[in-house]
N, C-alpha and C positions, 0 to 999 in steps of 0.2 A: 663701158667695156662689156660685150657679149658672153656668154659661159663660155663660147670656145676660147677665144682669145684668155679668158681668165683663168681656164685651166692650162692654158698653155703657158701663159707668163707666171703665174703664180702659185697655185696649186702642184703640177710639175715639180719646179724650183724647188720649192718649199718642202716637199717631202722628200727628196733628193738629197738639200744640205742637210737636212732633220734625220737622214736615218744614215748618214756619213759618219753625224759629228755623233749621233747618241752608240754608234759602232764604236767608234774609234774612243769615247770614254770609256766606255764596257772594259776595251784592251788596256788603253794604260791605267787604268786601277789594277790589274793586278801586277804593274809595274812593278810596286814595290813587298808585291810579297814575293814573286820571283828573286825580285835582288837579296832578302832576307834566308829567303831559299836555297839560292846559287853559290851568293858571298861568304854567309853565316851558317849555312844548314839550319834554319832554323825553322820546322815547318810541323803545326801538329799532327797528332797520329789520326792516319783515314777513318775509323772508325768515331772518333770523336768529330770528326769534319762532317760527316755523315749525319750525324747524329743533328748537330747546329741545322746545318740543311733544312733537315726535315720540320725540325721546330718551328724555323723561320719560315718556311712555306706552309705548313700548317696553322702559324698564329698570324700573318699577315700576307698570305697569297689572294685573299678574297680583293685587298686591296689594290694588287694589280688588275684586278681588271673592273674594280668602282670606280678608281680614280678617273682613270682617262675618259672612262664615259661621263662619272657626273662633273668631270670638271670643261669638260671640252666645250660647252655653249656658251662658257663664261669667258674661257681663256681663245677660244677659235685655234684655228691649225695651224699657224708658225707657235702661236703662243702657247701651245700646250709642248711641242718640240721643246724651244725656251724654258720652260718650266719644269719640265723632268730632263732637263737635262741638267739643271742650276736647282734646283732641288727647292726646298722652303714653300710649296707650293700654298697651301690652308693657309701658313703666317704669313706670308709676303706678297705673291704672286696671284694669288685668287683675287684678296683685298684691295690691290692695286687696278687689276684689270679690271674687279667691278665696279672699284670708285670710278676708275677714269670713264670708264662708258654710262656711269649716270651722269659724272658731271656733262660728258659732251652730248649728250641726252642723242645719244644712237641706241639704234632696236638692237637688242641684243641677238647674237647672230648672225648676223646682216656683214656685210664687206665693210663696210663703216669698222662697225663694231671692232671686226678681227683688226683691225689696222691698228684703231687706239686699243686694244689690248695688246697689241706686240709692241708698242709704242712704251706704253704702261707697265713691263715684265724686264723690259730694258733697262727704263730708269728705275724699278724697283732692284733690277740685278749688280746695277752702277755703284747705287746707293748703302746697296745690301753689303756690297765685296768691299767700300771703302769703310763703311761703319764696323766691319764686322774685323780689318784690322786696327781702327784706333781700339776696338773693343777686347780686341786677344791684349795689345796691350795692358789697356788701363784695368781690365776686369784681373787681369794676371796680379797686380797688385793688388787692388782691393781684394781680392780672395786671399792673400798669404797674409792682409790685413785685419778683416773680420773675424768677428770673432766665429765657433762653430754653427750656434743657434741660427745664428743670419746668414750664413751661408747655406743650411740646409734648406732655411724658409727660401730663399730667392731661389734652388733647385726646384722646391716641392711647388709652388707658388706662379712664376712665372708662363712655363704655357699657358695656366688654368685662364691665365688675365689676360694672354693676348685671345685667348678663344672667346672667350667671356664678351670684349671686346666687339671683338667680330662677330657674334651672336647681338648684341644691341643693336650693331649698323644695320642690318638685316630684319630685325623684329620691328625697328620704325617702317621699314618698306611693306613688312609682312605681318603685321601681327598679329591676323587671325590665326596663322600655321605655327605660332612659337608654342602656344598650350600644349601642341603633341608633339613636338620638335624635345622640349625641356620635360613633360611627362614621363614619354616612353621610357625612357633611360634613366631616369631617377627610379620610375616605380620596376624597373628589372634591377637594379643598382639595391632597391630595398628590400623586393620579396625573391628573388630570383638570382643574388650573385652568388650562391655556392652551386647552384643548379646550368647558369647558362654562362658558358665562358664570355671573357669581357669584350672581345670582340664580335662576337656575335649581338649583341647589344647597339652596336654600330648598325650594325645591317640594319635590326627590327628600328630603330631610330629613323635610317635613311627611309628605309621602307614603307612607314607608319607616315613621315612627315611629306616625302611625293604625294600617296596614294590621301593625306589630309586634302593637299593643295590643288590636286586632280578633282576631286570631288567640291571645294571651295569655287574651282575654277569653273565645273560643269554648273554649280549652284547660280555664278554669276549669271552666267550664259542665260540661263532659262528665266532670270528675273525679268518684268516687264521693263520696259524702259518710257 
């Protein structure tokens, strides 16, 4: 298939249903505060609305617009649609799409690629939505069951170990870039967490660990072969 035809059939499409369906979620989320609104009067005061706002675009606005760039070579263009719009992207979605395109040992970014990673965001989306109601179930139990201490620990604990996780898959593929990847952030974590907000630490992280793998990669380049 030529680029024209491939923007015609694909590329087109694709951002067509992608910015339909990411529309029309936008609108029904706030479904149900309307109906709390409408039904119940029940809606907080603007200035405290305002306030949340601000917060939340101040403490994680950087992240709209890291995400879609550093996630987009991995996930490609349906697949990034798919994955902000189902959300779970770092846990679920990333890890899926970059497994499946080592396993199918396609070049990352490549038309291949994009296929098994929308392929791969699909069945992790399947997977995700059926486990995630046996899980409201059984978890809903075991929580009215455990005792406090183990419930706090599986709150405090679990991200840390799926990231943790997903940093080893990754350090086998790379593991000259994990010394600054796992550096940077501990040593601001150590000398620097009353001085530099915690998410700013993300950035100098991402930052530090690109511009490592830039220079890793220009280093290869210039080695004799």
């Amino acid at each position: 298939m030529d680029n024209t035809n491939y923007v015609q059939q694909w590329v087109n499409p694709v951002h067509k249903i992608g910015r339909v369906t990411l529309l029309t979620a936008c609108v029904t989320t706030t479904f149900p505060i309307l109906y709390l609104y409408l039904v119940h009067g029940i809606f907080p005061p603007v200035d405290w609305l305002w306030n949340d706002v601000l917060l939340i675009v101040a403490s994680f606005g950087f992240i709209w617009l890291i995400e879609p760039i550093s996630f987009y070579p991995a996930l490609g263009l349906s697949g990034t649609y798919l994955a902000f719009l189902t959300g779970n992207i770092g846990t679920t979605k990333l890890p899926a799409a970059a497994i499946a395109q080592d396993l199918a040992k396609v070049e990352p970014g490549s038309r291949e690629a994009e296929v098994v990673s929308t392929l791969a965001i699909i069945g992790a989306t399947t997977t995700t939505t059926a486990f995630i109601c046996v899980g409201v179930i059984c978890g809903s139990f075991l929580l009215s069951v455990l005792p406090g201490p183990a419930v706090d620990a599986l709150k405090s604990y679990t991200v840390p170990a799926v990231f943790g996780a997903l940093m080893v898959t990754f350090a086998i593929k790379y593991p000259k870039v994990i010394p600054v990847a796992i550096g940077v952030p501990l040593l601001l974590k150590l000398f620097a967490a009353n001085v530099i907000p915690g998410y700013w630490h993300i950035i100098f992280a991402i930052v530090a660990t690109v511009a490592a793998a830039f220079v890793l990669y220009r280093s290869d380049i210039k080695q004799p072969t």
